[in-house]
N, C-alpha and C positions, 0 to 999 in steps of 0.2 A: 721581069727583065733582069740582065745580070749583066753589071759593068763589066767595060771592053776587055778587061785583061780574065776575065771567066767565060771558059765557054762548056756549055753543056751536052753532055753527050750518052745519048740513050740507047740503051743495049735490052734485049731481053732476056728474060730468064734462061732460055734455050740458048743464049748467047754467052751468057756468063757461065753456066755451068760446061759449056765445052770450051771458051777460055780457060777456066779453072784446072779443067784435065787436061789439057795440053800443058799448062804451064808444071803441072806433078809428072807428067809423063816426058818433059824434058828433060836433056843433059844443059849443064851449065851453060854450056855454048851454044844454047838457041833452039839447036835443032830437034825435032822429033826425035826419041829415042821409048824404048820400053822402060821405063821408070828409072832410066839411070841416073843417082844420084840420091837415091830413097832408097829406104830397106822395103824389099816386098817389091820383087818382080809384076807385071800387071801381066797375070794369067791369061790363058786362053781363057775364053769366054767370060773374061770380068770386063765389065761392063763399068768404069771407071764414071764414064760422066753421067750415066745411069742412077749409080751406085751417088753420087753428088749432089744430081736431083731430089734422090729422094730423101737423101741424109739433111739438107738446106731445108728443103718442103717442110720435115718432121722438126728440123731445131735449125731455126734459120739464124740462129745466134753463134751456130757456129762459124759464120762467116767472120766472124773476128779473130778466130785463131790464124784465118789467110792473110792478117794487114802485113807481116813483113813478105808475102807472095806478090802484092800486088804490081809490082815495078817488073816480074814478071809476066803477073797476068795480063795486064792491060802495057808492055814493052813498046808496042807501037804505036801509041797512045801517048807515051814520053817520050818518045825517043828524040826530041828537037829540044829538052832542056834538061839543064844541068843538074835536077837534083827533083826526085820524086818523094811526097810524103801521104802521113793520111793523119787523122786528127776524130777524136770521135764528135759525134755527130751535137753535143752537149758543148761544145767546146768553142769560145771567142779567142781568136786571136787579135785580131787586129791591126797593129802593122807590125807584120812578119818583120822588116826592113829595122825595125829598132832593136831585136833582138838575135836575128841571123844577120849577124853583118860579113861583108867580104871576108874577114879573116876567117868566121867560123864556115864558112861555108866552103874557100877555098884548104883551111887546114885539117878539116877533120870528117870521117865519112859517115857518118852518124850523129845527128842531134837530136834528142830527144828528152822532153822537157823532166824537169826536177820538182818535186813540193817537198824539200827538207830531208831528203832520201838519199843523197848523193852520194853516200858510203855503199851503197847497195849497185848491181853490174845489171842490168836488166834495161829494154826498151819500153815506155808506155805507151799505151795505146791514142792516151788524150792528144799527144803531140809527136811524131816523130817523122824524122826529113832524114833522105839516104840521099847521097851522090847518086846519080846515073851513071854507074859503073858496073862493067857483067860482076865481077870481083864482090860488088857491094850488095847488088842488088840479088843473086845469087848468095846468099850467106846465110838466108835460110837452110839452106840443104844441111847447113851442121848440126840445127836445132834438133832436140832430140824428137819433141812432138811434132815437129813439122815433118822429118825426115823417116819420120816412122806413118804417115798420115794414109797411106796407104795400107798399109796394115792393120791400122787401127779402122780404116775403112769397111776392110774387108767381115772383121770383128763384128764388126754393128752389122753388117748386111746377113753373116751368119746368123746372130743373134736373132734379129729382125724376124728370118725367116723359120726360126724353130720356136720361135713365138708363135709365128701363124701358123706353123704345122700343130700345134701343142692345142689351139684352139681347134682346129680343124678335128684331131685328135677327141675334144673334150666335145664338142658336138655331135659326134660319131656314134659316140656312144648314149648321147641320150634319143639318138632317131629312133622311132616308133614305125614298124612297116604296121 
């Protein structure tokens, strides 16, 4: 059971990896576009949420480098309150409410917790909360790994695949007629 102010909401696998592509294959403003806003066009015949599945299946640990994607990927999801975060999975907060108070939330578009670091410009993963704003939650697109994520997509799936031709290759040659 999970108190009144939590609610839970279940997607599947096939569900999230075509969120995921939709949300890279966006322009800022919402709508479907062919990867505008990212380096690396989505070719004819690339297979983006494909290409997602199996990248997630093989290192499903890459879903961490999508947490500042998420207020895109899951948009209608938030879109009835003022400020979407994510927190790793290890992580107690407690009462949010003592430490994001009205000022921090109405003054600034990112919070994101500190351990002694604060000289350093970077978001963590343990704690961070964005404004629901297209502005804010779009700000990914600047990052250079995120904005290149499609290309670096592409990479791996090349990869991938001259790996399995290499075997394919390395068998071939030891077949006996």
């Amino acid at each position: 059971d999970f108190p009144p102010n939590v609610r839970m909401v279940r997607i599947t696998n096939d569900e999230l990896y075509a969120r995921i592509a939709a949300a890279l294959s966006s322009d800022p403003r919402g709508s479907p576009a062919t990867g505008a806003g990212l380096r690396g066009d989505l070719d004819e015949g690339f297979d983006l949420r494909a290409a997602l599945q199996v990248l997630l299946e093989e290192q499903p640990y890459m879903l961490v480098e999508l947490k500042p994607v998420l207020g895109v990927i899951f948009r209608d999801l938030v879109a009835n309150y003022s400020h979407w975060g994510y927190a790793d999975i290890d992580t107690v907060v407690g009462n949010p409410a003592a430490f994001l108070t009205p000022h921090i939330l109405r003054n600034y578009d990112v919070y994101t917790a500190s351990f002694g670091d604060t000289y350093r410009y970077y978001m963590r993963g343990q704690l961070t909360i964005h404004r629901n704003d297209p502005y804010v939650s779009n700000m990914w697109r600047s990052c250079s790994s995120l904005n290149t994520l499609v290309e670096r997509l592409k990479g791996y799936m090349r990869r991938r695949r001259a790996i399995a031709v290499s075997h394919v290759d390395a068998k071939a040659e030891w077949r006996f007629v």
